[in-house]
Steps between C-alpha positions, in 0.01 A plus 500: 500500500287758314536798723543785249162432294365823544801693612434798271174534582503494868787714488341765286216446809761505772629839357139621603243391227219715337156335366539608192468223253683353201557826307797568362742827675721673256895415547630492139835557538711759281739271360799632651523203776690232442409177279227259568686220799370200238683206640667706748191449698162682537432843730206623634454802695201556729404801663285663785334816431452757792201612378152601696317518172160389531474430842257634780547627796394225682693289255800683627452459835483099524780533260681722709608685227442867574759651378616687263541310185776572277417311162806312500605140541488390900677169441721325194578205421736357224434102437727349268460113362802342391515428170495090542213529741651388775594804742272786584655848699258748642720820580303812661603846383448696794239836399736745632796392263661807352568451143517677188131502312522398109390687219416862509305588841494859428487594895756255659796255380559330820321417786344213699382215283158523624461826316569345198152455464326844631722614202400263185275188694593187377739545199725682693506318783618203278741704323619616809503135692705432170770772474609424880508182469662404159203229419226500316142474601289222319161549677352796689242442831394757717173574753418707803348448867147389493557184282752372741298479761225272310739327332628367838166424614405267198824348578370373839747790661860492550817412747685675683768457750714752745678419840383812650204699507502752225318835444443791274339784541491638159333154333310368796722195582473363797613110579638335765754218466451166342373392216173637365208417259417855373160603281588741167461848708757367791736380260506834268616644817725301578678500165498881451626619867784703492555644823468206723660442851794257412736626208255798293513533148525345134710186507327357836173600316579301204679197663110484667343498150743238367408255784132550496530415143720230556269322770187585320623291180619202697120487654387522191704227360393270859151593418500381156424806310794396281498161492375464104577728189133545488473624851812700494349702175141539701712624825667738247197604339307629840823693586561679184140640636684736663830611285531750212785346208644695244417455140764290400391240839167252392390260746659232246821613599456523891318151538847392257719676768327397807490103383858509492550683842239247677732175400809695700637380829545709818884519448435595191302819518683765635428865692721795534474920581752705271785546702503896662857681553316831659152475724474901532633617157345888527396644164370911502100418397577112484539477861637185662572248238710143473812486299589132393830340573630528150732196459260272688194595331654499167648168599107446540420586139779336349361157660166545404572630130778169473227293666690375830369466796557807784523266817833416565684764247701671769563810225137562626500400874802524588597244826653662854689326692306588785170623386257724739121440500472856665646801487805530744429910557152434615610279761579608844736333711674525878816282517698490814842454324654840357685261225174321389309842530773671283497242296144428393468941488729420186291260344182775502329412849382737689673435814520631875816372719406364839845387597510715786221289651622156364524236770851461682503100416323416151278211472620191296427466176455694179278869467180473609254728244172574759251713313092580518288162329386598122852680385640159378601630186738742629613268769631231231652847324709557836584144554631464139759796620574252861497134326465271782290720734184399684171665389238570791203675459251649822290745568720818674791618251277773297669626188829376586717160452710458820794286400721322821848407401595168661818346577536379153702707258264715258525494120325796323386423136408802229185443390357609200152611494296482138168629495474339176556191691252573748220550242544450167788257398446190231298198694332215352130486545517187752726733745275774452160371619349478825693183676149289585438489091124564395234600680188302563157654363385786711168445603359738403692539166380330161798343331552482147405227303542528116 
């Protein structure tokens, strides 16, 4: 299927898009990165800018960007195109990634990578992007907020998809569950909240940008905005409306790109967050920053710069034996067997013994998990540690997960909770979309038609 066709594009929109025309940004490299990928396969980065340049008041407002801008990149994205054409990996780089900058920055050597550019715009930021990551950049994207937000809308809107309602104060989301037809303004919010209700910060941030692109591209495709070279190139053409290239980037070279990404299967086009070691890595006048897992994300690199795929290579994901969806320490759980209870304290619950208030004659059977409707996440978590046990959800158990031993003997597991798992590992784009596959037109939405 052609599902990748205008990849870069969109995702230079995705990262929050900036009417600013054709015009070339300047990203010249130093020369100290490494050598052009040639057939190693073809990079691209794209990039966000945080900037509230040029906008009104009012602007700012609908945008709901009111804040304080900090002339730095908001969102990155690394594509890379295997050299045969047949593979395409989109890997976020999370903003708050502390790295060392390239070059000479005269006030700062290290810091987070979205500083990179406050420092020396876009040439650093490549040369940056390229010293952390070993590869070399071929092409150079970047935009800001307000083109997003039209770019969206002359794409007939966008998809998206959560199992519970979800809202952020700080960028104005606010959804309920389900699956959702969203206009350019809802969507920007949706892709830049940070603070929202279920699991805050970067990676769940960018695991929402991935899929909107993801589902966006496959309407596209359904639509038949890629169904012909010549329509491909015009569906190119009205996004590169909205994106700022380097010098060395001509449209040429991004309709060339974006032909071969369209012709890729699902199962072929892959998406993946930069695996994090430290969440809280405290920096005097950095602040709270991400530190990368340094064998997996150089595990990362090393796949991308040989040109292998990153789904499946267990150097980067490694595979649990009994993986958590949630964390085990945020979970709070009455059991009314001191064994169990001691036992599942161990594994990182946080857990209150009720044994002195256990029945005198347990009912048949294995544990029964009873917990409040809406914390199924946590629940499977728990019964991961209790194989066998019976999930049941109601309405009266607050906060906690009240576990009843039963006459059947109790095996606790260890289970290993990833939030690298939980947001950001290696998936194929037909795992990644919303499960009902692409929307129908919006009515009141104009679709794209090249």
């Amino acid at each position: 299927m052609r599902r990748l066709t205008v990849a870069l594009a969109l995702l230079t929109a995705l990262s929050c898009g900036s009417l600013l025309g054709p015009q070339a940004v300047s990203a010249a490299v130093s020369g100290s990165g490494p050598a052009g990928s040639g057939s190693r396969g073809t990079n691209i980065l794209i990039v966000g800018i945080d900037s509230r340049a040029g906008l009104s008041a009012a602007e700012k407002n609908r945008l709901h960007v009111g804040g304080k801008a900090c002339n730095c990149t908001d969102v990155m994205m690394l594509v890379h195109l295997s050299g045969n054409r047949q593979r395409a990996s989109v890997v976020s780089i999370p903003r708050d990634s502390y790295v060392e900058y390239a070059g000479d920055t005269t006030t700062a050597r290290s810091g987070k990578i979205n500083g990179a550019y406050a420092l020396g715009g876009g040439g650093l930021t490549v040369a940056t992007v390229e010293k952390a990551t070993g590869l070399h950049v071929d092409h150079y994207l970047e935009t800001d907020f307000r083109g997003f937000e039209r770019t969206i809308d002359n794409l007939g809107g966008a998809t998206v998809c959560t199992d519970r309602p979800l809202t952020d104060e700080n960028s104005g989301l606010d959804i309920g569950a389900g699956r959702h037809r969203t206009n350019g303004n809802e969507t920007l919010r949706y892709v830049r909240a940070r603070h929202v209700n279920l699991r805050p910060g970067d990676l769940g941030r960018v695991r929402r940008q991935q899929r909107v692109v993801n589902d966006l591209l496959a309407r596209l495709t359904f639509e038949g905005a890629l169904a012909s070279p010549l329509r491909t190139a015009r569906t190119v053409h009205t996004l590169l409306k909205t994106v700022r290239t380097d010098a060395r980037t001509g449209p040429g070279d991004l309709i060339r790109i974006a032909w071969a990404l369209g012709r890729l299967r699902a199962d072929r086009t892959e998406f993946a967050t930069v695996p994090i070691r430290l969440f809280d890595h405290r920096v005097p006048g950095v602040g709270s920053s991400l530190v990368w897992d340094e064998a997996r994300s150089a595990a990362l690199w090393a796949a991308l710069g040989a040109d292998r795929p990153i789904t499946g290579d267990t150097r980067i994901q490694p595979v649990a034996e009994t993986p958590a969806p949630a964390d085990p320490a945020g979970i709070a759980v009455r059991v009314d067997d001191a064994a169990v209870a001691a036992a599942l304290r161990r594994n990182g619950f946080a857990v209150v013994d009720t044994s002195s208030s256990a029945p005198a004659e347990r009912p048949g059977g294995p544990p029964v998990i009873r917990f409040t409707a809406g914390q199924e996440e946590k629940a499977a978590t728990l019964a991961a540690a209790l194989p066998g046990s019976r999930l049941e959800p109601g309405p009266d158990h607050g906060v906690f997960f009240d576990v009843a031993v039963g006459t059947r003997p109790v095996l606790v597991k260890t289970v290993t909770y990833d939030r690298n798992i939980a947001d950001g590992a290696p998936v194929t784009a037909d795992r990644l979309r919303c499960a009902d596959g692409p929307a129908p037109a919006a009515a009141d939405a104009t679709s794209v038609r090249p």
